[in-house]
C-alpha positions as CSV (number, residue, x, y, z in Angstrom):
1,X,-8.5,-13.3,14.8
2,X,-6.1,-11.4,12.7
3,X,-4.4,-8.0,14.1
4,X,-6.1,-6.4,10.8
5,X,-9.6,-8.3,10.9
6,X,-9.6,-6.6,15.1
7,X,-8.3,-3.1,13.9
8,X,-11.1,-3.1,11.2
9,X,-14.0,-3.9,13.1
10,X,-12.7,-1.2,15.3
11,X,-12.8,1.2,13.2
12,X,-16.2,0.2,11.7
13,X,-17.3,0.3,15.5
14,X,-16.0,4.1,15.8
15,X,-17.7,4.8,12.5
16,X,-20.9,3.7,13.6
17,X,-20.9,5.5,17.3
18,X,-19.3,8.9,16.0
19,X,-22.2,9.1,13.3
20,X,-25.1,8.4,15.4
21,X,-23.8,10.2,18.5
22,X,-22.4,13.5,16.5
23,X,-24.0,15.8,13.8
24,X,-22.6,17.7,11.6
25,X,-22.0,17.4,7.9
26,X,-18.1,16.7,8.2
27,X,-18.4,14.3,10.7
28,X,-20.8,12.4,9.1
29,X,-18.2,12.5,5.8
30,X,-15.5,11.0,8.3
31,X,-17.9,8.8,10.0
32,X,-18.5,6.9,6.4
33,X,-15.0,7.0,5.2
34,X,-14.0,5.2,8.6
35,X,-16.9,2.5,7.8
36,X,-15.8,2.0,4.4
37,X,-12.0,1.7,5.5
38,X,-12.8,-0.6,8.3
39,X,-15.5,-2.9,5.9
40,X,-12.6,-3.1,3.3
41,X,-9.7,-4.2,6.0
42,X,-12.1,-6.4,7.3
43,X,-12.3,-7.8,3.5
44,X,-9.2,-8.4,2.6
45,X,-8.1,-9.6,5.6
46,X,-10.5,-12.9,5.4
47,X,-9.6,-13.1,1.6
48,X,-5.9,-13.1,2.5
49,X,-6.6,-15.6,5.1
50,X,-8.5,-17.5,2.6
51,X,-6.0,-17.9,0.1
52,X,-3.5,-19.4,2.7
53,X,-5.7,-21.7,3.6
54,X,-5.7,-23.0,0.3
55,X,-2.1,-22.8,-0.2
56,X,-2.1,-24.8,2.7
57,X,-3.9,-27.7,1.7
58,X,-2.5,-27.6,-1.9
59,X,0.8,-28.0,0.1
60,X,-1.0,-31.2,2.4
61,X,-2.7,-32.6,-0.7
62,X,0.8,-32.8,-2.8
63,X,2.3,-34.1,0.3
């Protein structure tokens, strides 16, 4: 796994724990903005490691 793919599901993970196990308005707020930003690192990540993958095989295939 990727350094950003780990640090994502991280911070999904403390998203998910601080909203269950806190409650307040704000913290809920956070809790969802550091599930969104640890959903979309996760993202990108696996697209980026999809495209060289192709690039990749475009390279063995020419080869």
């Amino acid at each position: 796994m990727n350094k950003t793919r780990i640090f994502g599901i991280t911070i999904i993970i403390i998203g998910i724990i601080s909203f269950f196990s806190l409650e307040n308005d704000l913290t809920g707020f956070i809790s969802g903005i550091l599930i969104g930003l640890g959903v979309g690192m996760t993202i990108n990540d696996l697209k980026n490691f999809k495209n060289k993958i192709s690039v990749s095989e475009n390279r063995e295939m020419t080869n």
